[in-house]
C-alpha positions as semicolon CSV with decimal commas, in nm:
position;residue;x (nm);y (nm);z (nm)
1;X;-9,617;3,519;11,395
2;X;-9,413;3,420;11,113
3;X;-9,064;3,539;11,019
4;X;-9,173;3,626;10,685
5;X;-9,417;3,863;10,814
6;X;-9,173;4,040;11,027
7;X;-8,913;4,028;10,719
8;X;-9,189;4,178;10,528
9;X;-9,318;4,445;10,739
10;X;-8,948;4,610;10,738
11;X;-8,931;4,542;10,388
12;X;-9,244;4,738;10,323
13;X;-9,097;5,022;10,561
14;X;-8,684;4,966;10,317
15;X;-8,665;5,103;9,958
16;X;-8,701;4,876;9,698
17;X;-8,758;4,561;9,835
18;X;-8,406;4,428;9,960
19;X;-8,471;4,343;10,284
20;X;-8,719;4,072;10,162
21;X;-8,436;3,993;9,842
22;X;-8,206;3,943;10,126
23;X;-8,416;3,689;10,287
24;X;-8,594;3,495;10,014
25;X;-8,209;3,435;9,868
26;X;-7,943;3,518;10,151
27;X;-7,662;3,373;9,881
28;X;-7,750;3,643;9,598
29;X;-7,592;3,961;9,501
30;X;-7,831;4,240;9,599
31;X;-7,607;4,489;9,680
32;X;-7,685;4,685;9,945
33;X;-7,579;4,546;10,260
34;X;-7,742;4,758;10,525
35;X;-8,063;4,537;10,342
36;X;-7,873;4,252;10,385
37;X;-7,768;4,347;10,788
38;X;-8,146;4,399;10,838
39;X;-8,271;4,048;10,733
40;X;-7,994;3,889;10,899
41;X;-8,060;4,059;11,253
42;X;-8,436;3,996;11,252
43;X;-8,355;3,602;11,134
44;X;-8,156;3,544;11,410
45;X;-8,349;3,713;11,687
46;X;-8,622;3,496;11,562
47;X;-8,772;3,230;11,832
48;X;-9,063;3,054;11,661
49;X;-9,189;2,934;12,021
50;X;-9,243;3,296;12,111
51;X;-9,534;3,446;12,129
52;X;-9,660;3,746;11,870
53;X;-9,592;4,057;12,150
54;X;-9,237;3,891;12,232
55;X;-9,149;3,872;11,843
56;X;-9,253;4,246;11,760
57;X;-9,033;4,375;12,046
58;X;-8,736;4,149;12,014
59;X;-8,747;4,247;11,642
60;X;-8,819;4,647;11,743
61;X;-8,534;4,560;12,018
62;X;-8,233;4,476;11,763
63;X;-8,348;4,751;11,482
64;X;-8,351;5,009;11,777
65;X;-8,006;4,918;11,892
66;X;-7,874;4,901;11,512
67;X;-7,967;5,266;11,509
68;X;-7,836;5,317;11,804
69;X;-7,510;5,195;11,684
70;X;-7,508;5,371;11,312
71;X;-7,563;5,696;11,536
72;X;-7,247;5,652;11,742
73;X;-7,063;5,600;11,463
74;X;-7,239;5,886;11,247
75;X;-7,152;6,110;11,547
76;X;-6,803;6,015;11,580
77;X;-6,772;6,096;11,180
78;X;-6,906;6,402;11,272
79;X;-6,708;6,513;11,523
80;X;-6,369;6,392;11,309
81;X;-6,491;6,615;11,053
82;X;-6,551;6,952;11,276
């Protein structure tokens, strides 16, 4: 499995196409940056020795703990507001 097909899978699943901007030019100005975060994480989790099972749950592994993450922090803004 190729990185571009992981990078285009979550692009297909992001509004308007910035995960895949993000990756086909990492340098431009595409402003939005949680696009930008999720290009980034699945490039760098890449391993193009792995196999096609170990590259859909190593990529599944760092979006799930990203959301993980945003919820803490979505929870704690939550609570600050109460």
């Amino acid at each position: 499995m190729k990185l571009s097909e992981i990078i285009a899978i979550a692009d297909r699943a992001y509004p308007d196409g910035l995960v895949q901007a993000h990756f086909e030019n990492p340098d431009g100005q595409h402003g939005d940056t949680l696009a930008e975060f999720i290009a980034l994480e699945l490039k760098d989790v890449y391993d193009a020795d792995a196999g096609d099972e170990d590259q859909w749950s190593e990529a599944a592994r760092v979006i799930r703990r990203a959301r993980d993450e945003l919820d803490r922090v979505l929870a704690a803004l939550e609570e600050t507001t109460e």
